[in-house]
N, C-alpha and C positions, 0 to 999 in steps of 0.2 A: 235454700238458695240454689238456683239453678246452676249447671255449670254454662261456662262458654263454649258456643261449639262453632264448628268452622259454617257458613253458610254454603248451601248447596248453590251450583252453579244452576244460569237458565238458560231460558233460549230467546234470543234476540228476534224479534218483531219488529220490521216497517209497514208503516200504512202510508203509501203515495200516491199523492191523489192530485187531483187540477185538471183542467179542460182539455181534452185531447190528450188525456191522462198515456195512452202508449205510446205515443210520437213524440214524449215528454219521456219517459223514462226507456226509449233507446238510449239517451243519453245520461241518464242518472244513475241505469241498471249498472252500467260499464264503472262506474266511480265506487256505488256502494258495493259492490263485489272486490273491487281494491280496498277500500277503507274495511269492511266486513267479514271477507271471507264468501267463499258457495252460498248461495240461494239452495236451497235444499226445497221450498215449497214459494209457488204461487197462487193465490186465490183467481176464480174468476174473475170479472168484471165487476166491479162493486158500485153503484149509487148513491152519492156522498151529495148530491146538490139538493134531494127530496127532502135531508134535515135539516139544510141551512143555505141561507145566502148569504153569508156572511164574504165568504171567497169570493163573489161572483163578478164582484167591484177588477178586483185584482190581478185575477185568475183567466179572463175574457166572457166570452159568451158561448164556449161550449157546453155541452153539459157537465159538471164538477164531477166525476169518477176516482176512482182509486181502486187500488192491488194491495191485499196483504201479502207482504214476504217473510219467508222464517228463513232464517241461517243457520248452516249445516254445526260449525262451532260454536259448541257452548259460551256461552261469558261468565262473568262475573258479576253479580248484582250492584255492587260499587263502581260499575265500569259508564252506570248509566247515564251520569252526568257529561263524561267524554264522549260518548255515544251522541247526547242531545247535542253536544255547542258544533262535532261534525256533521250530521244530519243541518243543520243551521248554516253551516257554511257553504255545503253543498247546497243547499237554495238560494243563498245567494250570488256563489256563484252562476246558475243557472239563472240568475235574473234577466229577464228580456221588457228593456226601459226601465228599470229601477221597480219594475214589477215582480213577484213571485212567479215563476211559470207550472212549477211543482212545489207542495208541503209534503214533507218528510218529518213523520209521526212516530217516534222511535218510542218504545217497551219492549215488555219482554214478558215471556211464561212461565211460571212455576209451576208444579203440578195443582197449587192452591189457590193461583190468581192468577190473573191479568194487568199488568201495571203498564202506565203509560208515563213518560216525561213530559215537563211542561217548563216553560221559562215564567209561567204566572201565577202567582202566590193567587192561594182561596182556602177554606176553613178547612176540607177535607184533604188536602197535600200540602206534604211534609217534605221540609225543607232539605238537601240532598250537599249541596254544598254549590258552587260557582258559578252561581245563579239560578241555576235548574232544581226543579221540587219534582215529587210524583208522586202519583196517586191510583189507589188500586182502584181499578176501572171494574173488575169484573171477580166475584169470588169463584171458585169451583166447590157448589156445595152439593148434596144427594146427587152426584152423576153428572150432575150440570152448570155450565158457566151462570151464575146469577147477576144480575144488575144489579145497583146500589141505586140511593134515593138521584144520586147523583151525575152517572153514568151518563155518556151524550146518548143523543136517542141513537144514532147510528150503531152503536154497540151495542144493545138492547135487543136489535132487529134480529132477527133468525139467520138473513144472510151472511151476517158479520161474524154471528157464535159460531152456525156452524165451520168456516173457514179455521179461527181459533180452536174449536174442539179439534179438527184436526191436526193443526199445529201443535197442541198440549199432547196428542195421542205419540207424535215422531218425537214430540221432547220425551216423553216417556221412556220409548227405543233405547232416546239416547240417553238415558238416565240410568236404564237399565244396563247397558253396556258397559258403560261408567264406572259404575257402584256396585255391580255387580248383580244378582237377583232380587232381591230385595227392592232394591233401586233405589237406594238410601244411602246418603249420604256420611 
């Protein structure tokens, strides 16, 4: 029988994205830094409407982009579901006509995975508690973030891992700082 052990903290990940994606989160960047804490890392310009139309209805007619952000304080892997239903309120807040102006795409990084939150039940995510499930988006296996059968294609792409490989390299940092050399919990 195994014993219990305490679960190691992560590092919280946004992906914000929608049309006119930076002139959307002058205004979002200023909230999730009060709700979250330092932005410690930003991705470049990311390409989110090449996978999907889905937004495009909602969102307007620019092109669908988004920014990965990491934050500089660790969390708590339990903390994810509060994490999704504020990311949720912060877009709706931000609503312009009863429309989404920005989606706020909240996970987090273990040195082992990639997990993302989701408010919608499907066979591979597991139920978390207060409506919210999540589902590990991305393994880290031989060196590298891998895809599942089920992963969006966005995640898949190179420009998305590599962003994430560097987010996993500064939770490292800070893991190691942490926990000490090891970097173990």
């Amino acid at each position: 029988m195994g014993g219990i052990r305490k679960p190691e903290l992560v590092n919280l990940v946004i992906f914000g994205f929608g049309a006119f994606v930076d002139y959307r989160l002058e205004t979002a960047k200023p909230i999730l830094i009060e709700q979250f804490g330092e932005i410690d890392y930003a991705s470049e310009l990311l390409d989110f409407g090449k996978y999907t139309f889905y937004y495009n209805k909602e969102m307007g007619n620019g092109p669908i982009q988004g920014r990965l952000f990491s934050f500089k304080e660790l969390v708590h892997p339990y903390e994810l579901p509060t994490i999704k239903i504020k990311t949720n309120e912060i877009e709706s807040a931000l609503q312009t006509n009863g429309k989404r102006s920005i989606n706020l795409d909240s996970g987090y990084i273990h040195h082992t995975q990639f997990v993302l939150a989701s408010t919608k039940h499907w066979a591979n995510r597991l139920y978390l508690g207060r409506g919210i499930y999540a589902e590990i988006t991305l393994m880290y296996v031989d060196g590298a973030f891998t895809p599942l059968p089920y992963t969006y294609p966005n995640y898949c792409a190179p420009e998305y891992i590599e962003p994430l490989t560097k987010i996993r390299e500064g939770y490292l940092e800070k893991r190691k700082a942490l926990y000490g050399k090891s970097g173990k919990g």
